[in-house]
Backbone as XML, in Angstrom:
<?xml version="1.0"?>
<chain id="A" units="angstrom">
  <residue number="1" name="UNK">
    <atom name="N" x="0.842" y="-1.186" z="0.000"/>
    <atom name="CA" x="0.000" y="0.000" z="0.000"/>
    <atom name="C" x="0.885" y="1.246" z="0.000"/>
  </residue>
  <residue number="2" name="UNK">
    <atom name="N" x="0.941" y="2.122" z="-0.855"/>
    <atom name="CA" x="1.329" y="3.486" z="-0.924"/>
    <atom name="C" x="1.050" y="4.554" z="0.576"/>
  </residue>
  <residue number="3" name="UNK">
    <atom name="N" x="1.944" y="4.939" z="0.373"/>
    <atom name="CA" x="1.639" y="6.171" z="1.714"/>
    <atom name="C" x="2.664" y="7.082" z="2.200"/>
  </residue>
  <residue number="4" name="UNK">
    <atom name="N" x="2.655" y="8.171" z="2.185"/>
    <atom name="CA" x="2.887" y="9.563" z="2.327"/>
    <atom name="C" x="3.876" y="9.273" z="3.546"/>
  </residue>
  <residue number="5" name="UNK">
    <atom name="N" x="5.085" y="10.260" z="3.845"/>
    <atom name="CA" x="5.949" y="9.831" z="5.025"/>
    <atom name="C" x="5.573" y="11.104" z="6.388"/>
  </residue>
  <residue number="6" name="UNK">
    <atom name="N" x="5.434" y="10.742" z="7.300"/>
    <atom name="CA" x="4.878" y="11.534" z="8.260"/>
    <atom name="C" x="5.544" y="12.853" z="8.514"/>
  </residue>
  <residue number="7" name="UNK">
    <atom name="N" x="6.851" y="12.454" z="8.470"/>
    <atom name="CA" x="8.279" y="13.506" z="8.814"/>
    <atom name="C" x="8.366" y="14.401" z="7.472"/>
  </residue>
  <residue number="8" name="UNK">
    <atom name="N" x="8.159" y="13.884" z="6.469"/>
    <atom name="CA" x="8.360" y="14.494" z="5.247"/>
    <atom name="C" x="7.007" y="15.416" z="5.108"/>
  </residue>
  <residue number="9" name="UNK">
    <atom name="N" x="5.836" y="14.990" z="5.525"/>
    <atom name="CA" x="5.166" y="15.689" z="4.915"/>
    <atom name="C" x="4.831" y="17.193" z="6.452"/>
  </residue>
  <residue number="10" name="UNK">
    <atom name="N" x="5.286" y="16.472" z="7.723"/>
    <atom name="CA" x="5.492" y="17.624" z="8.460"/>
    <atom name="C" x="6.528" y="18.911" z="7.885"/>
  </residue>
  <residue number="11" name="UNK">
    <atom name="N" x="7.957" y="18.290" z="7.800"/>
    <atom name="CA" x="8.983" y="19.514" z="7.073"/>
    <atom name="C" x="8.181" y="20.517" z="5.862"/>
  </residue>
  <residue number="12" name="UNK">
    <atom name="N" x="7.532" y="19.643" z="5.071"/>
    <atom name="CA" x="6.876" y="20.355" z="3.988"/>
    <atom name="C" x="5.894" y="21.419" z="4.519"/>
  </residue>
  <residue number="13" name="UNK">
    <atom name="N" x="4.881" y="21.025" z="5.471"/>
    <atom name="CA" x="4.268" y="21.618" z="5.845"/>
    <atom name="C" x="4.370" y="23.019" z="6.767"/>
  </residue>
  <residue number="14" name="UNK">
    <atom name="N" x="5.757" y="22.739" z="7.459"/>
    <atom name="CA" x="6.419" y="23.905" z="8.334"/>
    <atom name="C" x="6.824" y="24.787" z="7.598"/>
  </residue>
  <residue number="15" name="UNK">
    <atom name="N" x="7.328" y="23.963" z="6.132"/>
    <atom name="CA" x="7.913" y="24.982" z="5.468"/>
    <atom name="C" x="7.169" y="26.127" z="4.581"/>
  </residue>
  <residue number="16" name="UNK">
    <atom name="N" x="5.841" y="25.553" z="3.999"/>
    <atom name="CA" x="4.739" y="26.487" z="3.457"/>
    <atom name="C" x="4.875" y="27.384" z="4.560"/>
  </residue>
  <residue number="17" name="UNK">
    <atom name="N" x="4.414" y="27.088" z="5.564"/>
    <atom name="CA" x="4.168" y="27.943" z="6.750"/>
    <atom name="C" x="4.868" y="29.061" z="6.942"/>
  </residue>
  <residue number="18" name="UNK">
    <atom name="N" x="6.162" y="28.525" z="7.369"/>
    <atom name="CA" x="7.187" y="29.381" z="7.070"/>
    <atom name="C" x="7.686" y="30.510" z="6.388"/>
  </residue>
  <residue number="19" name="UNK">
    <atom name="N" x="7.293" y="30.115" z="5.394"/>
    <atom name="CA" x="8.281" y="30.733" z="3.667"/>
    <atom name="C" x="6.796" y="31.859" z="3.882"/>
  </residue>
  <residue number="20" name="UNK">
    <atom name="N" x="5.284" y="31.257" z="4.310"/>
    <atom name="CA" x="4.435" y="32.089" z="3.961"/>
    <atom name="C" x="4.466" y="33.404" z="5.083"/>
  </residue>
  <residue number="21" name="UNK">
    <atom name="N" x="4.861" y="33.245" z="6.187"/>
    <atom name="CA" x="5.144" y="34.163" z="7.823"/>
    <atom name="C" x="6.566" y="35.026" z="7.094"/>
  </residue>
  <residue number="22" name="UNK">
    <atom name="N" x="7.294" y="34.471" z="6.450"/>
    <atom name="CA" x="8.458" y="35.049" z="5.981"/>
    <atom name="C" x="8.069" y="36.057" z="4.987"/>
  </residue>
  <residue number="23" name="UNK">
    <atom name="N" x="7.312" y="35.835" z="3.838"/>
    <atom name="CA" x="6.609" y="36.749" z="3.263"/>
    <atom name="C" x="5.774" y="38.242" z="3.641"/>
  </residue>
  <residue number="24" name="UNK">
    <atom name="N" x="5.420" y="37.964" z="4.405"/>
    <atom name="CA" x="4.756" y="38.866" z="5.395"/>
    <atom name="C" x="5.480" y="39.603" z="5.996"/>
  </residue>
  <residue number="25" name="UNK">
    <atom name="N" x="7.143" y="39.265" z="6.049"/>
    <atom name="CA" x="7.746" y="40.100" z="6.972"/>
    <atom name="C" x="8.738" y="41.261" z="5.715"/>
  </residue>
  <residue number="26" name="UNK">
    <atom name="N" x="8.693" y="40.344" z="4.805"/>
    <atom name="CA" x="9.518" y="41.033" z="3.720"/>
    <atom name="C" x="8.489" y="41.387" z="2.823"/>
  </residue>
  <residue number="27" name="UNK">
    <atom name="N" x="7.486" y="42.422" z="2.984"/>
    <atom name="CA" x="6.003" y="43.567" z="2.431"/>
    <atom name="C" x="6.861" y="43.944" z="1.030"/>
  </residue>
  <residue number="28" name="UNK">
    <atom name="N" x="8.066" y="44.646" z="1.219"/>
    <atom name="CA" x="8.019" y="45.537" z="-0.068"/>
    <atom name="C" x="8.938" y="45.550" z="-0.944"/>
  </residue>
  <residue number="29" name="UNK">
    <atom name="N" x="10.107" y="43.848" z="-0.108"/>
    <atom name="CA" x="11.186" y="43.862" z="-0.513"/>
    <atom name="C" x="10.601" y="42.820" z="-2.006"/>
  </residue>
  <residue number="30" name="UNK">
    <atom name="N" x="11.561" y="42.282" z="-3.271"/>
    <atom name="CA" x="11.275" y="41.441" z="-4.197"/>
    <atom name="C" x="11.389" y="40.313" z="-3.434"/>
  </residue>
  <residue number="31" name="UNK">
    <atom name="N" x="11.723" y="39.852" z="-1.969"/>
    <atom name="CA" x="12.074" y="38.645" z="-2.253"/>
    <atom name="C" x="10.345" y="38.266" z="-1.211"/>
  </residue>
  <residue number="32" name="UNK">
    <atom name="N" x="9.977" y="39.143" z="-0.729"/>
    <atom name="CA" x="8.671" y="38.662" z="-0.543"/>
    <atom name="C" x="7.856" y="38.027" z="-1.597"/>
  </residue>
  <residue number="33" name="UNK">
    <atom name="N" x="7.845" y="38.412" z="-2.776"/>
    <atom name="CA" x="7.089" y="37.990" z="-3.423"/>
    <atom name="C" x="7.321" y="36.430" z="-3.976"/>
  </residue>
  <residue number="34" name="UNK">
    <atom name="N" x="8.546" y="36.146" z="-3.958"/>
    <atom name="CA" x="9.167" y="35.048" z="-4.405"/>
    <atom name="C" x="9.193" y="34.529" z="-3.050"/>
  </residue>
  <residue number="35" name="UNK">
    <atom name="N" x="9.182" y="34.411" z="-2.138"/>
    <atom name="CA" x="8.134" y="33.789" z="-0.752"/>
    <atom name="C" x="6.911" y="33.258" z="-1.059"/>
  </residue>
  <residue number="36" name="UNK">
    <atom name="N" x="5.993" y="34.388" z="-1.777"/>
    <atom name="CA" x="4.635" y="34.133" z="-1.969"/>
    <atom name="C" x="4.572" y="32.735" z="-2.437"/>
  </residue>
  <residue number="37" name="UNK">
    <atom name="N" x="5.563" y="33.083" z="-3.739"/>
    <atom name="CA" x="5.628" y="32.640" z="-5.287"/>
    <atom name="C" x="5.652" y="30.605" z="-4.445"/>
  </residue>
  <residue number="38" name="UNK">
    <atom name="N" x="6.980" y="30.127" z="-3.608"/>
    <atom name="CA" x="7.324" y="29.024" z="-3.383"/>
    <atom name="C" x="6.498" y="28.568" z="-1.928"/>
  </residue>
  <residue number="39" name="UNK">
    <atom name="N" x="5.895" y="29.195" z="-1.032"/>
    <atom name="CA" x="4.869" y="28.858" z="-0.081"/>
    <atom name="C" x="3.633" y="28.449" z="-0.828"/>
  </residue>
  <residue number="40" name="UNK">
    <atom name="N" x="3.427" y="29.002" z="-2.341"/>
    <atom name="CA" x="1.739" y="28.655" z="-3.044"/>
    <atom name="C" x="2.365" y="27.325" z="-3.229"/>
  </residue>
  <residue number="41" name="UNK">
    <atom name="N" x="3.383" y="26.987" z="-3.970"/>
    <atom name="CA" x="3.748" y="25.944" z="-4.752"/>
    <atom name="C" x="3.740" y="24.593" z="-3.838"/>
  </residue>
  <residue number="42" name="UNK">
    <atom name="N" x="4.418" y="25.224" z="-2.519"/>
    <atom name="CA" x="4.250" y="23.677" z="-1.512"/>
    <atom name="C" x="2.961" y="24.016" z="-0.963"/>
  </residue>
  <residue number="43" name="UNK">
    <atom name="N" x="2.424" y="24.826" z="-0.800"/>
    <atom name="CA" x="1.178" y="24.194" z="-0.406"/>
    <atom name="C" x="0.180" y="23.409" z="-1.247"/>
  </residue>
  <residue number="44" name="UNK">
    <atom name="N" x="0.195" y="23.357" z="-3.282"/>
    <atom name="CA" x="-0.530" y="23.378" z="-3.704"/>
    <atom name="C" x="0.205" y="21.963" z="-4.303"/>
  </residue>
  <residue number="45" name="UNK">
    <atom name="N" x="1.012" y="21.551" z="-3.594"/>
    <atom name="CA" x="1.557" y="20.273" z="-3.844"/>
    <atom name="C" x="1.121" y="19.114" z="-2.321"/>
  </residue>
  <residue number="46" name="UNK">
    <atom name="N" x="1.090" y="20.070" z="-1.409"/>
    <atom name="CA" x="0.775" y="18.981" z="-0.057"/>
    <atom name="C" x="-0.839" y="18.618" z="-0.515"/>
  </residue>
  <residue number="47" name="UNK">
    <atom name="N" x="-1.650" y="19.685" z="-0.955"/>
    <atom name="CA" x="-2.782" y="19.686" z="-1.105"/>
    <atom name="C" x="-3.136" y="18.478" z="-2.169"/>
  </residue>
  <residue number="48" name="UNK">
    <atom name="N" x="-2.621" y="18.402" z="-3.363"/>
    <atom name="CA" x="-2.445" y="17.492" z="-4.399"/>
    <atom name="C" x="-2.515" y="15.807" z="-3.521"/>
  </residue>
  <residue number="49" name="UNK">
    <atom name="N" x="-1.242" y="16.221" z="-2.503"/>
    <atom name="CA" x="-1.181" y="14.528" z="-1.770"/>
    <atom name="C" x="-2.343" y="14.185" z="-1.184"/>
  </residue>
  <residue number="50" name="UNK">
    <atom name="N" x="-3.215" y="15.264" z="-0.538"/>
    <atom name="CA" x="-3.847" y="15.040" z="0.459"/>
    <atom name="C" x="-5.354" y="14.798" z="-0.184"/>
  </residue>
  <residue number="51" name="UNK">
    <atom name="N" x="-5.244" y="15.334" z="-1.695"/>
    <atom name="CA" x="-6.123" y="14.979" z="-2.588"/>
    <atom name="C" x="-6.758" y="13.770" z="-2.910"/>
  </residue>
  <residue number="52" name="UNK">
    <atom name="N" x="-5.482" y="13.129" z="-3.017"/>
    <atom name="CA" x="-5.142" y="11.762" z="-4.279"/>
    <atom name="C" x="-5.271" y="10.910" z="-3.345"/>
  </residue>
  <residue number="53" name="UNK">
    <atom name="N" x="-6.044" y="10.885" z="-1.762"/>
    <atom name="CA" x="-6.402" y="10.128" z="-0.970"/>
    <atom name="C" x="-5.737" y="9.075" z="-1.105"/>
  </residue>
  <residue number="54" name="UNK">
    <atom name="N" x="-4.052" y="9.123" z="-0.755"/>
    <atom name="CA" x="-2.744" y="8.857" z="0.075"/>
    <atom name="C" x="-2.792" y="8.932" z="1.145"/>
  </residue>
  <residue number="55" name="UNK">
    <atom name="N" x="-2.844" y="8.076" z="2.090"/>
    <atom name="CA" x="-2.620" y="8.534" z="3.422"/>
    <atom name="C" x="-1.135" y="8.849" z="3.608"/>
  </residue>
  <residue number="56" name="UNK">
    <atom name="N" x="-1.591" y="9.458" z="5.034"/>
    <atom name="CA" x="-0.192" y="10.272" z="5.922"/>
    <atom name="C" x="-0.141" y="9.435" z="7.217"/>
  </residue>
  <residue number="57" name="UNK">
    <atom name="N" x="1.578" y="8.671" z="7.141"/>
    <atom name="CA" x="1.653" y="7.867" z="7.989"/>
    <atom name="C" x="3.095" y="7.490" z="7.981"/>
  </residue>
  <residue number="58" name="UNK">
    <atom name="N" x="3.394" y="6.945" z="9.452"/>
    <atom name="CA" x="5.020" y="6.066" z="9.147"/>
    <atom name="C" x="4.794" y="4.818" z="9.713"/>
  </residue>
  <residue number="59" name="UNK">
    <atom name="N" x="5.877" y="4.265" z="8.881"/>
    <atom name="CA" x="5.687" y="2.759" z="8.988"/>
    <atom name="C" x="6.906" y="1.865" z="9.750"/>
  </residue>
  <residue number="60" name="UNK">
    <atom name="N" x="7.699" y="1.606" z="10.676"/>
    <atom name="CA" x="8.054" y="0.857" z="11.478"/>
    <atom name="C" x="8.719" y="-0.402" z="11.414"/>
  </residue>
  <residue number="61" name="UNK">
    <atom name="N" x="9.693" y="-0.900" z="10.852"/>
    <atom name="CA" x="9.468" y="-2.347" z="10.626"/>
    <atom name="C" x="10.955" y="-2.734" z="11.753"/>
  </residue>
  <residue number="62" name="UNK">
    <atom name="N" x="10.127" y="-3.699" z="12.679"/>
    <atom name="CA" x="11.304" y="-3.798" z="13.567"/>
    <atom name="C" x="11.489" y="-5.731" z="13.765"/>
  </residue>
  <residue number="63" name="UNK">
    <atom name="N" x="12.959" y="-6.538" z="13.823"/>
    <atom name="CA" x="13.452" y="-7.302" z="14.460"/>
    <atom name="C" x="13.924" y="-7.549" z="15.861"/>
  </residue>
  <residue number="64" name="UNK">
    <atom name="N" x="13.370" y="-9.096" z="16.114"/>
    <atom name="CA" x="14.620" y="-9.170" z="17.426"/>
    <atom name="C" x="15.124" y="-10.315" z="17.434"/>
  </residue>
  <residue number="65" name="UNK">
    <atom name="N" x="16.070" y="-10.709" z="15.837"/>
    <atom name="CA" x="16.227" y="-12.074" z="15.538"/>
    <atom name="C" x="15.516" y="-12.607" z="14.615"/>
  </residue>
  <residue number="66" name="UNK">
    <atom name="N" x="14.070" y="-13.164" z="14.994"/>
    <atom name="CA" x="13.745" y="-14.459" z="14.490"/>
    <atom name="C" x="12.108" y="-13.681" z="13.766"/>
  </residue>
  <residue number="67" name="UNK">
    <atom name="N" x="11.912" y="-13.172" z="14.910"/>
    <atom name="CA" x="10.485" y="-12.526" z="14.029"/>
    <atom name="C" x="10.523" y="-11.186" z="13.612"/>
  </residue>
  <residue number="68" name="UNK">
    <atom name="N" x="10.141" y="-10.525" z="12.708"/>
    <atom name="CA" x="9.903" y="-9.025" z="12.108"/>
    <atom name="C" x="8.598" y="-8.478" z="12.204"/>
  </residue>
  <residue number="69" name="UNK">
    <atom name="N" x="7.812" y="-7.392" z="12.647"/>
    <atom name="CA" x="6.845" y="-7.544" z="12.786"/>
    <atom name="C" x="7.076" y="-5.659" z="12.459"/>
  </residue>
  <residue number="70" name="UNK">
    <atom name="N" x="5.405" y="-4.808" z="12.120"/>
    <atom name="CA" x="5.797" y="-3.603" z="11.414"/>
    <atom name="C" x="4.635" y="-3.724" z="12.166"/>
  </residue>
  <residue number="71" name="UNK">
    <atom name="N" x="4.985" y="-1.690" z="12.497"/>
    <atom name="CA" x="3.888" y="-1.064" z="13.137"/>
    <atom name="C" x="3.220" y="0.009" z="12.452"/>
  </residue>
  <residue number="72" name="UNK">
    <atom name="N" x="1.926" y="0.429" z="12.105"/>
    <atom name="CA" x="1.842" y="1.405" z="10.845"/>
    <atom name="C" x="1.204" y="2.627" z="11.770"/>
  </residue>
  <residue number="73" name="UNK">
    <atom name="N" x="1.613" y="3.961" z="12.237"/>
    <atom name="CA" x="1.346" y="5.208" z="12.920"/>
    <atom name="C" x="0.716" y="6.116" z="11.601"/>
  </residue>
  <residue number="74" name="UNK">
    <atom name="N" x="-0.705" y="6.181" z="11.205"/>
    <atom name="CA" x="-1.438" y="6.936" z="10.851"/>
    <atom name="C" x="-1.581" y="8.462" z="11.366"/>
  </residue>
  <residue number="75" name="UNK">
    <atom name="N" x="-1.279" y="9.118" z="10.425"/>
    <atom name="CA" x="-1.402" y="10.939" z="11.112"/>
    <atom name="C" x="-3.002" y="11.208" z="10.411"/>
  </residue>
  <residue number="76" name="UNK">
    <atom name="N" x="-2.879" y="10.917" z="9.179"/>
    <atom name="CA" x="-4.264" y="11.102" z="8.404"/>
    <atom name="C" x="-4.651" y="10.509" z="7.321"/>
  </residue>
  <residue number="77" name="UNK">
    <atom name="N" x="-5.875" y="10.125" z="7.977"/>
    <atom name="CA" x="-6.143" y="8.744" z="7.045"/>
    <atom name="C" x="-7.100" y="9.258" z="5.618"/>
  </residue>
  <residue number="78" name="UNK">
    <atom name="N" x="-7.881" y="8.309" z="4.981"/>
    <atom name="CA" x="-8.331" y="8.606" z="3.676"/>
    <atom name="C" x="-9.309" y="9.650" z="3.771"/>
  </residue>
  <residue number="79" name="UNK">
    <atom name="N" x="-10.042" y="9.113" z="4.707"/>
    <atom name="CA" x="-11.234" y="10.109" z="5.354"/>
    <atom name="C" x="-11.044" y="11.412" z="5.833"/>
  </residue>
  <residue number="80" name="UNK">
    <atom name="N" x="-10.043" y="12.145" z="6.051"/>
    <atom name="CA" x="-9.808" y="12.575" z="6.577"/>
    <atom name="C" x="-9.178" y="13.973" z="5.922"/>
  </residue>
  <residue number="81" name="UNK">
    <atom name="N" x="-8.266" y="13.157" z="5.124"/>
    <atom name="CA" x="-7.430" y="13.889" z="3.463"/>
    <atom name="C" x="-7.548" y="14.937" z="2.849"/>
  </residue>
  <residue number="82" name="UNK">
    <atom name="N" x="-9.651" y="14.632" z="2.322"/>
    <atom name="CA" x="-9.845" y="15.479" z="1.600"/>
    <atom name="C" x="-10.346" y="16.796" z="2.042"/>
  </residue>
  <residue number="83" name="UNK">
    <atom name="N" x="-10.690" y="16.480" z="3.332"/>
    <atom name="CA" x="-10.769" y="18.679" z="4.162"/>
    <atom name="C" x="-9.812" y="18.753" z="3.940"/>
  </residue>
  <residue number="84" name="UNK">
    <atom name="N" x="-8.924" y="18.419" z="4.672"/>
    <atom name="CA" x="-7.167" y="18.800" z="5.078"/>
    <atom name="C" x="-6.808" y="19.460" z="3.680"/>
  </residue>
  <residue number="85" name="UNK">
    <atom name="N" x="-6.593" y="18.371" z="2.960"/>
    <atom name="CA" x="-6.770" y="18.700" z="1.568"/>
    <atom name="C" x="-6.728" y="20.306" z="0.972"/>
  </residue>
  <residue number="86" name="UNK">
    <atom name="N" x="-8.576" y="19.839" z="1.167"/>
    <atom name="CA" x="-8.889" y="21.732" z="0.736"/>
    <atom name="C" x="-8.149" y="22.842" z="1.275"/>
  </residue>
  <residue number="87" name="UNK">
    <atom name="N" x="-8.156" y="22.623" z="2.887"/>
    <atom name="CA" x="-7.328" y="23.744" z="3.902"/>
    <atom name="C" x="-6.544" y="24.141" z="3.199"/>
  </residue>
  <residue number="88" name="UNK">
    <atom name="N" x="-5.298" y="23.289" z="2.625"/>
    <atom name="CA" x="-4.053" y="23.923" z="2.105"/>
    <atom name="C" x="-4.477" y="24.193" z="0.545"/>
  </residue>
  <residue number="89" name="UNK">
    <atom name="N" x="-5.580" y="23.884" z="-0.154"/>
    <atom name="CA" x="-5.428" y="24.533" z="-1.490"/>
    <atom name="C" x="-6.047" y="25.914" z="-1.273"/>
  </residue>
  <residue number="90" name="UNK">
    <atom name="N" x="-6.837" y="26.221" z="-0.240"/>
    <atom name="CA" x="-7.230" y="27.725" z="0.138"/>
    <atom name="C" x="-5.981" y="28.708" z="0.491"/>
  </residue>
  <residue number="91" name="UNK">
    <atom name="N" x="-5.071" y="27.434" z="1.465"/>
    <atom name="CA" x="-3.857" y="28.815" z="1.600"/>
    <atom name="C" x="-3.116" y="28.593" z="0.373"/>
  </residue>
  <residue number="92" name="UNK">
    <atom name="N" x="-2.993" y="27.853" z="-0.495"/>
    <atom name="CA" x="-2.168" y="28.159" z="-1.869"/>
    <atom name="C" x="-2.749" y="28.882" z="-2.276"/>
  </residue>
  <residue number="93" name="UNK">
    <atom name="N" x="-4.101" y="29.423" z="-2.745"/>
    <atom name="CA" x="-5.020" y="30.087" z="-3.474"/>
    <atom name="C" x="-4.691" y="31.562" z="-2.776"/>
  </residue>
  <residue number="94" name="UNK">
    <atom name="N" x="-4.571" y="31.571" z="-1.357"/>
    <atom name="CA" x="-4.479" y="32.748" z="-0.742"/>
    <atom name="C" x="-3.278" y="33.520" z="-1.363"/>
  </residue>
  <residue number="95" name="UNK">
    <atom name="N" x="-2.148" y="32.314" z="-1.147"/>
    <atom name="CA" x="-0.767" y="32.904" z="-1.697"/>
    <atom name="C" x="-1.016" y="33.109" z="-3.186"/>
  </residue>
  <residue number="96" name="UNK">
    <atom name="N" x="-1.124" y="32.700" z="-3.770"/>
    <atom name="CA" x="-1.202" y="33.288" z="-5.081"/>
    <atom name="C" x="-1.856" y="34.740" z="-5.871"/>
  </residue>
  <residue number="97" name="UNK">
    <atom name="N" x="-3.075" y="34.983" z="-4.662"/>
    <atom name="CA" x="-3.603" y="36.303" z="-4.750"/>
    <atom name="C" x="-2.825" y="37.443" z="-4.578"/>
  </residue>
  <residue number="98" name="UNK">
    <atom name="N" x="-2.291" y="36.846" z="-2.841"/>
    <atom name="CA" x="-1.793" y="37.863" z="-2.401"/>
    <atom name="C" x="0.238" y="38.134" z="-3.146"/>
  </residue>
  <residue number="99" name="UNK">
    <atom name="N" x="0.562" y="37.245" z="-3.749"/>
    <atom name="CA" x="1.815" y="37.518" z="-4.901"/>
    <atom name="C" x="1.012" y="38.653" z="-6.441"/>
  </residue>
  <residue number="100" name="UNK">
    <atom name="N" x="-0.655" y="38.314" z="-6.702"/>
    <atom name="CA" x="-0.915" y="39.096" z="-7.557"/>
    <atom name="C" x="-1.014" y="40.564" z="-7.395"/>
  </residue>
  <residue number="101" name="UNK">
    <atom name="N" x="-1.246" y="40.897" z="-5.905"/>
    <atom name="CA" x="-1.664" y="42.169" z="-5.559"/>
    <atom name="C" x="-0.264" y="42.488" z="-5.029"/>
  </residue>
  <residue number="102" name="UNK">
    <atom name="N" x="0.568" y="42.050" z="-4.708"/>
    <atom name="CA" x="1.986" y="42.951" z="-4.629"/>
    <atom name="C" x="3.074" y="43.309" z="-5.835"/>
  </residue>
  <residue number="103" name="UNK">
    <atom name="N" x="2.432" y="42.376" z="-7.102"/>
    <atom name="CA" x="2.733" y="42.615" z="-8.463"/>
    <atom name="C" x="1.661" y="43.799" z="-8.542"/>
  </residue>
  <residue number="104" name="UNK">
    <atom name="N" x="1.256" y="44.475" z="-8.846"/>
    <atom name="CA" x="0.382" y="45.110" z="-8.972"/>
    <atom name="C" x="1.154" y="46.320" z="-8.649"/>
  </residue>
  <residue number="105" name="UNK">
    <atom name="N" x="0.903" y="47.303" z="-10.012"/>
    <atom name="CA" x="1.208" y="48.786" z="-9.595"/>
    <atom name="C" x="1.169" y="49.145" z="-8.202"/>
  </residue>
  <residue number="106" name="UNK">
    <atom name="N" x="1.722" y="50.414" z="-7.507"/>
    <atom name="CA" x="0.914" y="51.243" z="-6.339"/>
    <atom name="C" x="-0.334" y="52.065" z="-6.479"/>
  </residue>
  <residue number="107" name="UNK">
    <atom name="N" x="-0.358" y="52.393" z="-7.993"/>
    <atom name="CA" x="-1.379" y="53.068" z="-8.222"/>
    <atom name="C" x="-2.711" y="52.327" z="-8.501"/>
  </residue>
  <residue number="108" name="UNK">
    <atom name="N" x="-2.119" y="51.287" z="-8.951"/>
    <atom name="CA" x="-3.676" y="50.704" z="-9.292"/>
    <atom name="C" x="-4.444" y="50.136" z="-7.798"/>
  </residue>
  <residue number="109" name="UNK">
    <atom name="N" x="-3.453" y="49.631" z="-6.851"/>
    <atom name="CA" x="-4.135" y="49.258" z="-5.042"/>
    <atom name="C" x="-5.558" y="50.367" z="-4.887"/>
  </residue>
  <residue number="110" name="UNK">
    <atom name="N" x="-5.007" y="51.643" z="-5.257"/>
    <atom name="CA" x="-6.013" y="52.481" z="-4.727"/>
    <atom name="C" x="-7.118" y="52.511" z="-5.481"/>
  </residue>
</chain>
């Protein structure tokens, strides 16, 4: 069975976060916008996973000798996916607006 890595898709997720709080702090510099630009992109890629009803989970596989036995730690399951899902294609959607309106003349804002 296919499935999404728990750690990986946390880093990803800190990092939209991130890159998007980072944006916000850099208003008027160019590299805010190119913040915008790579916070839409991972979010509108976590969103994609969380789409394609993949679960989010890690998987465990441990010995002690003779038997192997695997433990599977679910973060979010199928059911679950497709809100989550949406959540982050709203904040990609957000970021992408808000990269259109800082492209945007000064004159035309008003």
């Amino acid at each position: 069975m296919e499935y999404f890595d728990t750690g990986l898709f946390m880093i990803l997720s800190s990092l939209a976060f991130g890159l998007m709080i980072l944006s916000f702090k850099y208003v008027d510099a160019s590299a805010g916008m190119i913040f915008f630009l790579f916070s839409s992109m991972v979010f509108f890629t976590l969103a994609l996973i969380l789409v394609s009803e993949i679960p989010i989970q890690s998987v465990t596989s441990m010995t002690d000798g003779s038997t192997t036995w695997t433990e599977t730690d679910t973060l979010i399951g199928i059911e679950n996916g497709y809100i989550l899902g949406l959540f982050f294609m709203v904040f990609g959607i957000l970021n992408v607006g808000l990269l259109f309106y800082k492209m945007m003349p000064q004159g035309a804002r008003e």
